[in-house]
Structure formats: C-alpha cells, structure tokens
ChimeraX commands (.cxc) that place a marker at each C-alpha (Angstrom):
marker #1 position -89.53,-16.40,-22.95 radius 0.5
marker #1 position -85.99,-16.91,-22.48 radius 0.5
marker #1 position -82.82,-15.99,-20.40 radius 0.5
marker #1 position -79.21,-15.29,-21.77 radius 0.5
marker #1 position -77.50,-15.62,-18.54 radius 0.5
marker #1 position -73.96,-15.29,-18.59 radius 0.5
marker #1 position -72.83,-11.52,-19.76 radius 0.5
marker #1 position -70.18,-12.07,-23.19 radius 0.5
marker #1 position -67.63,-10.02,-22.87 radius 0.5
marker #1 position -66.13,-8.60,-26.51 radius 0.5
marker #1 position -62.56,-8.59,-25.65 radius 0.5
marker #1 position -59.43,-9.84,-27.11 radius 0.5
marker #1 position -59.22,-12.60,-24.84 radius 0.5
marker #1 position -62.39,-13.96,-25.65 radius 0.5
marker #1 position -62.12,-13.63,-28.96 radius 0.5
marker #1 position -59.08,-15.72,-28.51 radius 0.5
marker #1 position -60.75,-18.10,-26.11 radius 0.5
marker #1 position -64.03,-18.71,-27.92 radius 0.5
marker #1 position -62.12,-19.24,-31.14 radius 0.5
marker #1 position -60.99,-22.93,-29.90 radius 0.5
marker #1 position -63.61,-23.55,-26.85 radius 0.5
marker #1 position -66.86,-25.07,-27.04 radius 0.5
marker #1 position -69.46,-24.05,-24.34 radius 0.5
marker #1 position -72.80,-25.45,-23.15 radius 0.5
marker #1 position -76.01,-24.60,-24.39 radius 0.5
marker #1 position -77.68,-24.96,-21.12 radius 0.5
marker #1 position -74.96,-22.15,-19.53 radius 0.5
marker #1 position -76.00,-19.89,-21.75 radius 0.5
marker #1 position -79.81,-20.52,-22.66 radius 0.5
marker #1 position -82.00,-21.12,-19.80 radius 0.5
marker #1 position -85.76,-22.18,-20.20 radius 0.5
marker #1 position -85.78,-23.83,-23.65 radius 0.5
marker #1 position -86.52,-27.09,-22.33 radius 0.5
marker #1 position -89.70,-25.79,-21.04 radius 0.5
marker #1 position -90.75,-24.26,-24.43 radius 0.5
marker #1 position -93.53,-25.87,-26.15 radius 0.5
marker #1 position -91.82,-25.97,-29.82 radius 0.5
marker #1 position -88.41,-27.14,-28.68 radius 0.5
marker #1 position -90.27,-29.79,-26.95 radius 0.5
marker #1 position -91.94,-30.63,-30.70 radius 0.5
marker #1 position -88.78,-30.99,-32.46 radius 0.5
marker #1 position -87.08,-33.16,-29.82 radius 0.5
marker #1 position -89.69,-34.63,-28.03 radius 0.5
marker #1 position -88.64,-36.85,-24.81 radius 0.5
marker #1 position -85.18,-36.18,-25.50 radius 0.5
marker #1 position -85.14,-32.31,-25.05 radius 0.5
marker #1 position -83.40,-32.32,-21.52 radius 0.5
marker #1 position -80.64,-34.87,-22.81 radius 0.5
marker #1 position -79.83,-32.82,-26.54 radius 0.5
marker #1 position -80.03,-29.68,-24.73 radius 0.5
marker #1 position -77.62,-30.59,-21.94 radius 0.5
marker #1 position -75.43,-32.16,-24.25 radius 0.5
marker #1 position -75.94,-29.14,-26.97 radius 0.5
marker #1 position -72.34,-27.63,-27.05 radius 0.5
marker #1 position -72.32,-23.78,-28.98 radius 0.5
marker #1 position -69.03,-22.09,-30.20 radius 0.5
marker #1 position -69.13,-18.16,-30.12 radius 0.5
marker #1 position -67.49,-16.79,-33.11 radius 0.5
marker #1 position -67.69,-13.13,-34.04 radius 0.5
marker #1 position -66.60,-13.92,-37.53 radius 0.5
marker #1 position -70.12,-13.61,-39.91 radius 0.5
marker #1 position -73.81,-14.40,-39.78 radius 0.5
marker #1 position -75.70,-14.97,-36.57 radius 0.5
marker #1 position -76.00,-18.20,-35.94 radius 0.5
marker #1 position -75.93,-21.13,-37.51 radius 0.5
marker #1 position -75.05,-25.46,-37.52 radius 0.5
marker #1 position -71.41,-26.69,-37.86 radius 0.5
marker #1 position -71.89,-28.99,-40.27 radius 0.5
marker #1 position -69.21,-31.15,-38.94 radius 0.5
marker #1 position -70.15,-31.54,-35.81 radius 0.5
marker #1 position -73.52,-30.46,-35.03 radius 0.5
marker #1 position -72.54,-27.59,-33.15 radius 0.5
marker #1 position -74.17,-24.52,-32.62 radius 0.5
marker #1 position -72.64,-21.40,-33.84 radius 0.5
marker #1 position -73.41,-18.04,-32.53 radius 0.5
marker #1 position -72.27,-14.44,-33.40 radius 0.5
marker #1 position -71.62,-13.25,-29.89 radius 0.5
marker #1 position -72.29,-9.73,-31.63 radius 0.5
marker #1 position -75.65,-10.55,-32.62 radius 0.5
marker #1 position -76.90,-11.74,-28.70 radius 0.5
marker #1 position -75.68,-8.59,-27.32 radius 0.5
marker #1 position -77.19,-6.46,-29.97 radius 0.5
marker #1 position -79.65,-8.49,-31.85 radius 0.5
marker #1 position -83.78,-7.73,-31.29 radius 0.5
marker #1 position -84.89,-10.16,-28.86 radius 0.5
marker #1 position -87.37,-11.60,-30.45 radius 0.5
marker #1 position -85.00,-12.34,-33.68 radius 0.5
marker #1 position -82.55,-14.19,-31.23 radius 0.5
marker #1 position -85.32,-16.37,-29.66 radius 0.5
marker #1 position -86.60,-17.71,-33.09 radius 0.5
marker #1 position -83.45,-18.33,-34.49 radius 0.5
marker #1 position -82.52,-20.17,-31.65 radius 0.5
marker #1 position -85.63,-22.35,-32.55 radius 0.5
marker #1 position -85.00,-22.35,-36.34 radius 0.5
marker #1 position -80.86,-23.60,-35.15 radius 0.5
marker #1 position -82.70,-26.20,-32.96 radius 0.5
marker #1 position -84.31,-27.78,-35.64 radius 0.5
marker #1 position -81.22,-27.61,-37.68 radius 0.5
marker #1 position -79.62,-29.58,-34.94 radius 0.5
marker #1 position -82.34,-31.98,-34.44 radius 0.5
marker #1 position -81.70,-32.42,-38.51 radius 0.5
marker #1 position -77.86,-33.02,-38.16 radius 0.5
marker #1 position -78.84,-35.34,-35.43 radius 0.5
marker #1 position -80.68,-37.79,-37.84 radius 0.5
marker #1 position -78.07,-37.15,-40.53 radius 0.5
marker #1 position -80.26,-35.25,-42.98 radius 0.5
marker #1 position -78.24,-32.88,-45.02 radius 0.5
marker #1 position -78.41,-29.45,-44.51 radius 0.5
marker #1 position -77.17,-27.39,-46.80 radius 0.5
marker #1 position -78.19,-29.24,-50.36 radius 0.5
marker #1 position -76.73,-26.95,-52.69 radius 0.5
marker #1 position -79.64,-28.87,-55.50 radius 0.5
marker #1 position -82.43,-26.61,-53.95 radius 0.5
marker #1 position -82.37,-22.62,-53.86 radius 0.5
marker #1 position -82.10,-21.11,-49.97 radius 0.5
marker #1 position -85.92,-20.96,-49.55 radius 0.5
marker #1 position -86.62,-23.70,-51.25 radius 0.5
marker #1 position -84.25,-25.84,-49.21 radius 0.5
marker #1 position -86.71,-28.40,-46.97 radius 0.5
marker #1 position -84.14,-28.00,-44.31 radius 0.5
marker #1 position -84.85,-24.58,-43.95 radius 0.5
marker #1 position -88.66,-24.56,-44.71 radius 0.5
marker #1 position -89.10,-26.60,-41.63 radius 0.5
marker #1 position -87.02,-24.56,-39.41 radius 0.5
marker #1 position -88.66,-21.49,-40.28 radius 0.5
marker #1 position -91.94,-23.65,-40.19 radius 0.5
marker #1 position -91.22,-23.96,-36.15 radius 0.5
marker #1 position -89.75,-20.46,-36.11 radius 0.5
marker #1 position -93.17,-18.89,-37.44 radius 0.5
marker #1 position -95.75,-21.44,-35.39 radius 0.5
marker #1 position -93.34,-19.98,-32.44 radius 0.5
marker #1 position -94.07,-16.35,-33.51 radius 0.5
marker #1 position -97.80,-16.78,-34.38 radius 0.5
marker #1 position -97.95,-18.17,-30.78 radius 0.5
marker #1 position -96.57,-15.62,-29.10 radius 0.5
marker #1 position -99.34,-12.90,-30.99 radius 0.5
marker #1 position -96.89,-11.68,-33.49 radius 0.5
marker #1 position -97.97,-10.08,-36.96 radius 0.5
marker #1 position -97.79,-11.15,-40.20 radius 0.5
marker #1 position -96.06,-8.08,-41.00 radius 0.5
marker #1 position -93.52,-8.43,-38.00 radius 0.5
marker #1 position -92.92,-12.34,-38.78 radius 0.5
marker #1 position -92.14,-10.84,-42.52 radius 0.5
marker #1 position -89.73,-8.71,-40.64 radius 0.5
marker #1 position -88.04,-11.41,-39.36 radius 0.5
marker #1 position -87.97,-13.81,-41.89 radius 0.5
marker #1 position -86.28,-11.23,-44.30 radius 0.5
marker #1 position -82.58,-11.55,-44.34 radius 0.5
marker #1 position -79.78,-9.79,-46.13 radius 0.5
marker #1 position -79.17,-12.54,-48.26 radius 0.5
marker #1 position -82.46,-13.11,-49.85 radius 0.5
marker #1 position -84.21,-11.06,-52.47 radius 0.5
marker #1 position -87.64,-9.37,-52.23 radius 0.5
marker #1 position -88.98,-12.09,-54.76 radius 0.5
marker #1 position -87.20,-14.95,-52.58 radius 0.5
marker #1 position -88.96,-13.66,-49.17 radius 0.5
marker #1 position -92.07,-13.61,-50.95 radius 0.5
marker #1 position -91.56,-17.01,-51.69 radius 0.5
marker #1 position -90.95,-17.83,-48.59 radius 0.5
marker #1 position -93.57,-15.86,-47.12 radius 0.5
marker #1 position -96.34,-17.89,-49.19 radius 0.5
marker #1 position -94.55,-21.34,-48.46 radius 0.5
marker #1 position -94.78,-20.40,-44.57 radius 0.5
marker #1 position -98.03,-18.71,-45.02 radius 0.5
marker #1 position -97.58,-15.70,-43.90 radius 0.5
marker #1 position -98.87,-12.69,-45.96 radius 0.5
marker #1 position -96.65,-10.77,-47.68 radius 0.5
marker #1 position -98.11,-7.13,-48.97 radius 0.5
marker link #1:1,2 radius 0.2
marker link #1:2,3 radius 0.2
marker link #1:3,4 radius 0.2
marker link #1:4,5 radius 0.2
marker link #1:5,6 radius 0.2
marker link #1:6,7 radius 0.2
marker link #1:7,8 radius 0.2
marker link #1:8,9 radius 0.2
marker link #1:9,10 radius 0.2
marker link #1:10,11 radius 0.2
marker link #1:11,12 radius 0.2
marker link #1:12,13 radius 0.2
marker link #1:13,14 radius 0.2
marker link #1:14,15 radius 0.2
marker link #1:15,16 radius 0.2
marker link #1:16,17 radius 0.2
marker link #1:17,18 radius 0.2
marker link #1:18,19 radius 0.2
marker link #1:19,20 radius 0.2
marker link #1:20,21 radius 0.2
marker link #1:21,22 radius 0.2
marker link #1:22,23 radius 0.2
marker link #1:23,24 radius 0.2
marker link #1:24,25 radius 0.2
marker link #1:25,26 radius 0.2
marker link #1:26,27 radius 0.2
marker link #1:27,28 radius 0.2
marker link #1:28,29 radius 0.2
marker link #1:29,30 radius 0.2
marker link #1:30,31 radius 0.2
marker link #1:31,32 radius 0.2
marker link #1:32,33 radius 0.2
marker link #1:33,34 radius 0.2
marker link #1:34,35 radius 0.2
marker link #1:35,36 radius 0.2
marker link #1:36,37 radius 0.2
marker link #1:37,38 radius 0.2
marker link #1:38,39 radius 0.2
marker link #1:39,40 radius 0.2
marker link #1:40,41 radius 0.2
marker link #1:41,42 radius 0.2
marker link #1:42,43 radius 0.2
marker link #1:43,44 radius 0.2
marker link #1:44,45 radius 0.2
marker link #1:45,46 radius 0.2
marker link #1:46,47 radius 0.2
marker link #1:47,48 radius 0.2
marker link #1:48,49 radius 0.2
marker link #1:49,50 radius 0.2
marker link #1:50,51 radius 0.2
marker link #1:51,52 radius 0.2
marker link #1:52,53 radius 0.2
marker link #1:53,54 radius 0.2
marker link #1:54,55 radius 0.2
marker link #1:55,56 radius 0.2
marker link #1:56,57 radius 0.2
marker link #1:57,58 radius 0.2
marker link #1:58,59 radius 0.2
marker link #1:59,60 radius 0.2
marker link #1:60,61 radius 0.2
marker link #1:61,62 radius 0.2
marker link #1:62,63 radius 0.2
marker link #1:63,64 radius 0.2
marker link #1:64,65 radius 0.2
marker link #1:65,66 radius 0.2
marker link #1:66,67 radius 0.2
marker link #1:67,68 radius 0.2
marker link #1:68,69 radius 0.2
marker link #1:69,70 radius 0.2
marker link #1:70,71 radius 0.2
marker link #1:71,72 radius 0.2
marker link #1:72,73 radius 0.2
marker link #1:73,74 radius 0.2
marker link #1:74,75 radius 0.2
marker link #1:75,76 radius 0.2
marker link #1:76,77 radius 0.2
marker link #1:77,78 radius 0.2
marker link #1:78,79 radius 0.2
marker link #1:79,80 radius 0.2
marker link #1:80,81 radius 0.2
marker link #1:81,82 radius 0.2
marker link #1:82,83 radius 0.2
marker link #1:83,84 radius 0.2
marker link #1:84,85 radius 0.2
marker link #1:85,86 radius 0.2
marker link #1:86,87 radius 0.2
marker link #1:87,88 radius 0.2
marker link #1:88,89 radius 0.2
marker link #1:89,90 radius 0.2
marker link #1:90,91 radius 0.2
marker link #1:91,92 radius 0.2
marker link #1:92,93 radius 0.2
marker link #1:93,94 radius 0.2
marker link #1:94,95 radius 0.2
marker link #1:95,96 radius 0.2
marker link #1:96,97 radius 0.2
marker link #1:97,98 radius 0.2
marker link #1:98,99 radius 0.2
marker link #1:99,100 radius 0.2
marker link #1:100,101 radius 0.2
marker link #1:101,102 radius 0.2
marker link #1:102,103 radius 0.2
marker link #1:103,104 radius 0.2
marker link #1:104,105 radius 0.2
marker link #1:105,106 radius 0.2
marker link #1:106,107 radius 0.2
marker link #1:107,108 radius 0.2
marker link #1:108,109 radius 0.2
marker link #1:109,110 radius 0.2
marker link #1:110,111 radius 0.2
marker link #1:111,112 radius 0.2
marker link #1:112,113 radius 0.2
marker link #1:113,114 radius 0.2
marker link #1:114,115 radius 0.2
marker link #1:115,116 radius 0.2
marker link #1:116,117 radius 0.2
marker link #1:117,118 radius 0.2
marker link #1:118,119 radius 0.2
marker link #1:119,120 radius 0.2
marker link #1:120,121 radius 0.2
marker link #1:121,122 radius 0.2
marker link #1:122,123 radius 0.2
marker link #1:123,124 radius 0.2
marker link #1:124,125 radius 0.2
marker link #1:125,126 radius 0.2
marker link #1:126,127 radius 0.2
marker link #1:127,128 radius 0.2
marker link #1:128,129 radius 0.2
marker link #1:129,130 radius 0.2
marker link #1:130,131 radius 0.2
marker link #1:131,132 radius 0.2
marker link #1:132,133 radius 0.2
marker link #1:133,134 radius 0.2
marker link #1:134,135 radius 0.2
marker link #1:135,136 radius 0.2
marker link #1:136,137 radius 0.2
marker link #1:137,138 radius 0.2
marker link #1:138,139 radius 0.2
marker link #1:139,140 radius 0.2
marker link #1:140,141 radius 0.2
marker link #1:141,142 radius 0.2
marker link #1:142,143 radius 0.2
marker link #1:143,144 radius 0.2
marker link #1:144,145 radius 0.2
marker link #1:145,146 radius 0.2
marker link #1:146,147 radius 0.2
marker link #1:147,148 radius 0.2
marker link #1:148,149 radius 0.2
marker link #1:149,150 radius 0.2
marker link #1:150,151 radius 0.2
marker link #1:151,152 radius 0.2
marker link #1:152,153 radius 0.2
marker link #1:153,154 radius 0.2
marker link #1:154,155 radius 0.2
marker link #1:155,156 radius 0.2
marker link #1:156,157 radius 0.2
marker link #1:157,158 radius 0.2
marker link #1:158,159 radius 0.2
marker link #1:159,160 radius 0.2
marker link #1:160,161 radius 0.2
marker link #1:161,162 radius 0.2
marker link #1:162,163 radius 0.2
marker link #1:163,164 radius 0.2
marker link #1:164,165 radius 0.2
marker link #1:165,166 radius 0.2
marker link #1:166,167 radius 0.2
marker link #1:167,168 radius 0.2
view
C-alpha cells in the first residue's frame, strides 16, 4: 500500500523542532505516486506536487489536515505511530485532494455548508471510499472509517448515503 519510512521520535526536541520545520512529503510517504487514486486527483503532475508537497508534524489536535495558508500538510505525529493503518492511508488520500483543492484556490473550509455537506469534503471522502472499495473493504468497515468524533450519528448517515455506502 504504503511505507512510512522515517521512525518519529515523540521527544521534546522534536516537538520543538517540528513546531517551526517543514518536511517533505516524499521523506516520509513512499509509493503514493504509484497509487492509482492519487494519480486521479493530480494526474500528470503527481511526481512534481508530491515532491514539492511539504508536511508540518504537529502533535497539537486532529490527525491531519490542510494549512489553509499555505497548502501544507498537517499531520498529528501521534496519530501515524498509533493510528489503524488503513485510517492513515485514506486520509492521506482524502488530505491529497484537499491539497489538490488549495492548489486551484477552491475554498476549503466554507463555513455556508454543514461539515458533510461541505463539497470540499464530499469529494475527498469520494476518493477516500473509491480507494477503500478498491482495496475489498466493507461497507460496514468504510462506515468505520468515515465516522469521526466530531460528527453525529444522523450526520454520518448523511454522509454515508451521499458516498453511498450503506449505513445499518
């Protein structure tokens, strides 16, 4: 699928360092130029955005996510040591499309549109889920993912039906 393949360290220095440093997506994500939907979303310029992707680690909140300033990608070094997997490779799709988003200066984060309702974030999860169906996962275990801590029952469900994935 993937490789993470430098080893993040949780100490003070780091949290220090990371705090003002800004580090390559390519030294730390190996392989997502070869995958199929990160292809889709950049098309023939998935080697350049990816070698020029830069991510700042922050252990403050979330998991990961776009600086809306400056098309960044923000991760939770937290969350690749100890998320699932799985989780971590589809969010790093979902973030991708958020970047490729920035990129053309769509606006992320219209506050006139409720989370899962946001078109931003229905086409992210949109790649997210096509990545998941492809690689044999459930209904029930794409539901798993898609649920977050900030979203209601009644807003997954939403979501679930916009995505088309069944939600019992």
């Amino acid at each position: 699928m993937f490789r993470i393949v430098k080893r993040l360290h949780l100490d003070k220095k780091f949290h220090f360092k990371v705090s003002f440093s800004t580090y390559s997506f390519t030294d730390y994500f190996k392989g997502f130029e070869k995958v199929e939907a990160v292809k889709r979303i950049f098309g023939e310029k998935t080697d350049e955005v990816l070698h020029n992707l830069r991510i700042e680690f922050t252990p403050l909140g979330g998991y990961m996510g776009v600086n809306g300033l400056n098309g960044h990608l923000i991760v939770n070094p937290n969350y690749l040591k100890s998320g699932d997997r799985l989780d971590v490779y589809l969010d790093v799709i979902h973030e991708l499309v958020h970047i490729r988003q920035f990129m053309e200066g769509t606006q992320l984060f219209a506050s006139n549109y409720s989370y899962v309702e946001r078109p931003t974030e229905i086409e992210a999860y949109r790649y997210a889920v096509e990545e998941a169906r492809r690689l044999g996962q459930s209904d029930e275990r794409i539901l798993e993912y898609l649920q977050t801590s900030w979203m209601s029952y009644e807003d997954l469900k939403k979501l679930a039906r916009t995505l088309n994935v069944k939600c019992n």
